[in-house]
LODRENPA-296687 format. One record per residue (C-alpha): residue in one letter; x, z, y. Coordinates in pm, whole numbers, plus 50000, padded with zeros to 5 digits. Each point is the difference from the previous one (the first is absolute). Example, Ala and Ser with C-alpha at 12.3 -4.5 7.8 and 13.67 -1.06 7.14 Angstrom:
# residues 2
+---------+-------+-------+-------+
! drenlum !     u !     w !     v !
+---------+-------+-------+-------+
!       A ! 51230 ! 50780 ! 49550 !
!       S ! 50137 ! 49934 ! 50344 !
+---------+-------+-------+-------+
***
This chain:
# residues 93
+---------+-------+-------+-------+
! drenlum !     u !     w !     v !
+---------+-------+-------+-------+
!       X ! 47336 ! 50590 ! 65644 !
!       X ! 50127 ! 49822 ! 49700 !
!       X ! 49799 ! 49644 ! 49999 !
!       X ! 50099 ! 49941 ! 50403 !
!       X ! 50377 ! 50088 ! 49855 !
!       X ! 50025 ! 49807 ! 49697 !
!       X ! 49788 ! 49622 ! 50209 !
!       X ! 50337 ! 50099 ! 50290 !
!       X ! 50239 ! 49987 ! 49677 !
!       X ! 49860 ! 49706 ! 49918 !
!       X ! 50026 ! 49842 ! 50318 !
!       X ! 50304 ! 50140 ! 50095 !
!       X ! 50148 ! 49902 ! 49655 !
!       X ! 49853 ! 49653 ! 50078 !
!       X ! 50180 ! 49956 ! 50298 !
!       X ! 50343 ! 50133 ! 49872 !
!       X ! 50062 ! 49830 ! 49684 !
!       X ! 49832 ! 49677 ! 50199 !
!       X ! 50335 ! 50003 ! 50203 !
!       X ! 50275 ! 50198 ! 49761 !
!       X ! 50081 ! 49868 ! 49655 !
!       X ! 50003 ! 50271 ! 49764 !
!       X ! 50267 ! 49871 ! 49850 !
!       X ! 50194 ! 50021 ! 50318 !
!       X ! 49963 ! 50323 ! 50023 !
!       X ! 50266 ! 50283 ! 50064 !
!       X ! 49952 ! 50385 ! 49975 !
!       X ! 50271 ! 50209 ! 50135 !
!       X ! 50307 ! 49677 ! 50016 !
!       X ! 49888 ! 49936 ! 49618 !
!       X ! 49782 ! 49700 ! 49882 !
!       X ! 49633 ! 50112 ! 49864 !
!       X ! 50051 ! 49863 ! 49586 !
!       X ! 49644 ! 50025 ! 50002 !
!       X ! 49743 ! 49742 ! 49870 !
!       X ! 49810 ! 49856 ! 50268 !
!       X ! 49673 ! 50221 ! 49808 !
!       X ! 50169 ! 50341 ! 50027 !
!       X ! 50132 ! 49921 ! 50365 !
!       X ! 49647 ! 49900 ! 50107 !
!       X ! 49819 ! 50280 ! 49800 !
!       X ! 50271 ! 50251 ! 50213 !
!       X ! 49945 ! 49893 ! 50258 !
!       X ! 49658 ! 50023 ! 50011 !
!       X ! 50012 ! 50359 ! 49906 !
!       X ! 50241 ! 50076 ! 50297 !
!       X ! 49748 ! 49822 ! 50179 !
!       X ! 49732 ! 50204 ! 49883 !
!       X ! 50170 ! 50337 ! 50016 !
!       X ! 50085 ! 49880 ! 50407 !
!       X ! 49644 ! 49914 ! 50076 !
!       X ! 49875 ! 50305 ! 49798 !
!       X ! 50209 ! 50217 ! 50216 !
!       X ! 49938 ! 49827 ! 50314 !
!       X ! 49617 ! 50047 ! 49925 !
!       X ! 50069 ! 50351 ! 49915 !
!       X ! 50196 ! 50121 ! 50323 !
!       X ! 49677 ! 49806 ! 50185 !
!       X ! 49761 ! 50264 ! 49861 !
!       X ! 50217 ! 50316 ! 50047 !
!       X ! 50096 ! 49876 ! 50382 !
!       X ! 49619 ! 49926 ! 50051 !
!       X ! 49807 ! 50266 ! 50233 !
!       X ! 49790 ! 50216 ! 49785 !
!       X ! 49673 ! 49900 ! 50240 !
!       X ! 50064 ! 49651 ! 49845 !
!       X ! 50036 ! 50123 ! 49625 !
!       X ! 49677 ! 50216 ! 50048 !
!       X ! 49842 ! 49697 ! 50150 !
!       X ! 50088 ! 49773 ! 49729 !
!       X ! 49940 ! 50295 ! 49750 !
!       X ! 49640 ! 49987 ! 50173 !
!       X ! 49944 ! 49639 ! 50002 !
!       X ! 50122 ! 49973 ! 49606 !
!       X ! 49732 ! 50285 ! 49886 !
!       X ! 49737 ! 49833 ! 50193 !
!       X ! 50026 ! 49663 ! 49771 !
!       X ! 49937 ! 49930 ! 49670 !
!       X ! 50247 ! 49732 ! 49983 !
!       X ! 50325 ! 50147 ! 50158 !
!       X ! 49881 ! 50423 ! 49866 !
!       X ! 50205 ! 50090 ! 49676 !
!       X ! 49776 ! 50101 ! 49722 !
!       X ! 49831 ! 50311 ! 50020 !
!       X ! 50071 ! 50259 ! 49707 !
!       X ! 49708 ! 50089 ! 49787 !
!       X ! 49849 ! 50367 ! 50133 !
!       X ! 50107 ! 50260 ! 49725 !
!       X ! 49661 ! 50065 ! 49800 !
!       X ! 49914 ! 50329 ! 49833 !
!       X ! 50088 ! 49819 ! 49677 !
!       X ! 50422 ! 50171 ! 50083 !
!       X ! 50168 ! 49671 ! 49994 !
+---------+-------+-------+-------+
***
C-alpha cells in the first residue's frame, strides 16, 4: 500500500510543481516563504499522505471475497507471501 502511494506522489508531485512555481505559491491569501526544497519536500508528503489514504479507503471498500482471494493468491507465492515466523521450538524462545 505504501510503494503504489509514494511512485503517485511522485507523479502527482511531478505534474504539479511542473505547472505551479513554488514560489508562487499562496496558502490561505498568504504567500508560502518557503524555499523551493521545503515546498517540494511538503508537498510530496501531502502527496504521499493523499495517495496513502486513497490506497487505504481502496482496501477497506474492497469485498472481503476479493481480500481472501488476494490473501490466497499472496500465501500461494514465494515472491508476493510475507515471511513466515520461525515455529516456536521446545528450546522456550
Amino acid at each position: 500500500m505504501m510503494w503504489p502511494a509514494f511512485i503517485a506522489a511522485g507523479i502527482a508531485e511531478t505534474i504539479f510543481f511542473t505547472m505551479i512555481d513554488p514560489e508562487q505559491l499562496y496558502l490561505f491569501g498568504q504567500r508560502v516563504e518557503w524555499s523551493a526544497t521545503a515546498t517540494y519536500s511538503t508537498g510530496f508528503l501531502l502527496f504521499w499522505l493523499v495517495c496513502i489514504g486513497s490506497s487505504l479507503m481502496t482496501y477497506l471498500m474492497m469485498p472481503q471475497d476479493a481480500k481472501e482471494s488476494l490473501m490466497k493468491a499472496a500465501g500461494e507465492r514465494e515472491d508476493l507471501a510475507r515471511p513466515k515466523r520461525r515455529e516456536r521450538t521446545g528450546s522456550g524462545r
